[in-house]
C-alpha positions, 0 to 999 in steps of 0.5 A, a space after each residue: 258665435 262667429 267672428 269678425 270673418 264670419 267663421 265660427 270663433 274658436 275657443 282661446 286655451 291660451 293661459 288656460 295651463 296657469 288658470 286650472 291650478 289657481 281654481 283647484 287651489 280655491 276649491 280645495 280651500 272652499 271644500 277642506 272646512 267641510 272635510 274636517 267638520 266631523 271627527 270621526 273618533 276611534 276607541 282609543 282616539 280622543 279627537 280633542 287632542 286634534 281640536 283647536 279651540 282658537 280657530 274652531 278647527 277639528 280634524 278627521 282621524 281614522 284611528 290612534 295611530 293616525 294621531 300619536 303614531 307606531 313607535 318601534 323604538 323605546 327611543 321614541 318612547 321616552 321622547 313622546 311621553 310626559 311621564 314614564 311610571 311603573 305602577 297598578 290601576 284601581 278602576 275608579 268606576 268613572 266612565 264617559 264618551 271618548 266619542 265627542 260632537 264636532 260642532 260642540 266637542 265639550 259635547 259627546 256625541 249622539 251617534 257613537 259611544 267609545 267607552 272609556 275609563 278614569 283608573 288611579 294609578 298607583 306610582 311605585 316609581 316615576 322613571 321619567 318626571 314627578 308627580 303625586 302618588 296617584 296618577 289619573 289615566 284614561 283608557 279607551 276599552 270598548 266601542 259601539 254604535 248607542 246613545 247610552 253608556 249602558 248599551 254599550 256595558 252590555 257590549 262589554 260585559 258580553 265581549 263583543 267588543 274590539 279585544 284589542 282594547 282591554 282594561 287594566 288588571 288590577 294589582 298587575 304591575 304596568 310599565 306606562 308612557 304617558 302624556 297630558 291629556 289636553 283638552 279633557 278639561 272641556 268634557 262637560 261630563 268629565 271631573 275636572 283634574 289633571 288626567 293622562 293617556 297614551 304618549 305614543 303606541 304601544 304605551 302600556 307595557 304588562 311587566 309581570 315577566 321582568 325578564 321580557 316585558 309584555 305590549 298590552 293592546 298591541 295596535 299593530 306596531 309589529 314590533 314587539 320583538 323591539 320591546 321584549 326587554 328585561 324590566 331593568 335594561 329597559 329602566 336603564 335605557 329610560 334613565 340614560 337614552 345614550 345607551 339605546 343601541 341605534 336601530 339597524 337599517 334594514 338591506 333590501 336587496 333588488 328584486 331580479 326585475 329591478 336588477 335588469 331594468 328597462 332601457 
């Protein structure tokens, strides 16, 4: 294209600094629908609890962590959860897939089956809230690629499954900080009732050992040494957070490059 004096017209860039982020913005837009269209969902990571119902909207989650978070202090703990019980799970023998449809989340899904159990609860003590003598709790125990729960059992039975998820022991005592599950009562193939599941990570504790209580499925908080409490100091802290000793900020001291920096 040529000009008014006959020379070829060279392309305006004026105004274009303020244009490009605009049309990032609207692209972004267009695109973020389609990123979060599907849930891919851990074995311990229920995506409805990122699902909402008003607007239809799901969001992606990579694992447990990347929804409820590491805690590395009992602080943290007793803020997150609902109910803190001490108490023994009883297998109820009720599975279903943790797994859900992204579409259709009262669905489960048809590519990928993340095992979970329904257990009873028996409470023998509510160290934070009240309820019945019976909690039901869901747990995440095995994941795997099928369509049917008995592909993956056959998993589970064979131990080839993530040993990071393990199902309770019966008649072992566990210190548990719990959270209402939210949205289950969606899951078409699930009982309905009032159920519960981890507030944070870790949320079960075996206390078997009174004097230093046990993580159970440690995700990689990395902070077991925090928690290996005696049962009637961490009951304590429960009862009366004020007496939870601040957590030390750690001194990171400069490394021989940082002390002698460029000019």
């Amino acid at each position: 294209m040529l000009n008014s004096k006959g020379e070829p017209a060279m392309f305006n860039t004026r105004g274009i600094h303020r244009i490009l982020p605009a049309c990032c913005t609207i692209v972004c837009l267009m695109l973020a629908p389609v990123a979060c269209a599907r849930v891919s969902s851990d074995s311990n990571a229920y995506p409805l609890d990122l699902y909402s119902p008003a607007s239809g909207t799901e969001i992606v989650v990579v694992s447990s962590a990347s929804i409820v978070g590491y805690s590395d202090t009992y602080k943290e703990l007793i803020e997150k959860s609902d109910l803190i019980v001490i108490g023994t799970a009883v297998d109820t023998g009720m599975t279903f897939n943790g797994a859900r449809n992204s579409v259709h989340p009262e669905e489960a899904d048809d590519d990928i089956y993340d095992l979970v159990k329904i257990y009873e609860v028996k409470v023998e003590r509510y160290l934070k809230g009240s309820g019945p003598e019976t909690v039901l709790v869901v747990k995440a125990v095995a994941s795997a690629y099928g369509t049917t729960a008995e592909e993956v059992q056959l998993k589970v039975e064979s131990n080839d499954f993530d040993e990071r998820y393990q199902s309770f022991e019966m008649d072992k005592p566990y210190l548990l900080f719990l959270k209402k599950h939210r949205y289950i009562d969606s899951y078409l193939e699930v009982p309905k009732g009032e159920y519960y599941h981890w507030a944070t990570v870790p949320w079960i504790f075996d206390i078997s050992n009174k004097q230093a209580i046990q993580i159970v499925d440690d995700e990689g908080s990395n902070s077991q040494y925090n928690f290996m409490l005696p049962l009637d100091r961490v009951i304590e802290y429960i009862q009366n957070p004020e007496l939870i000793p601040p957590t030390p900020t750690p001194i990171i001291e400069p490394t021989e490059s940082e002390k002698y920096p460029y000019p």
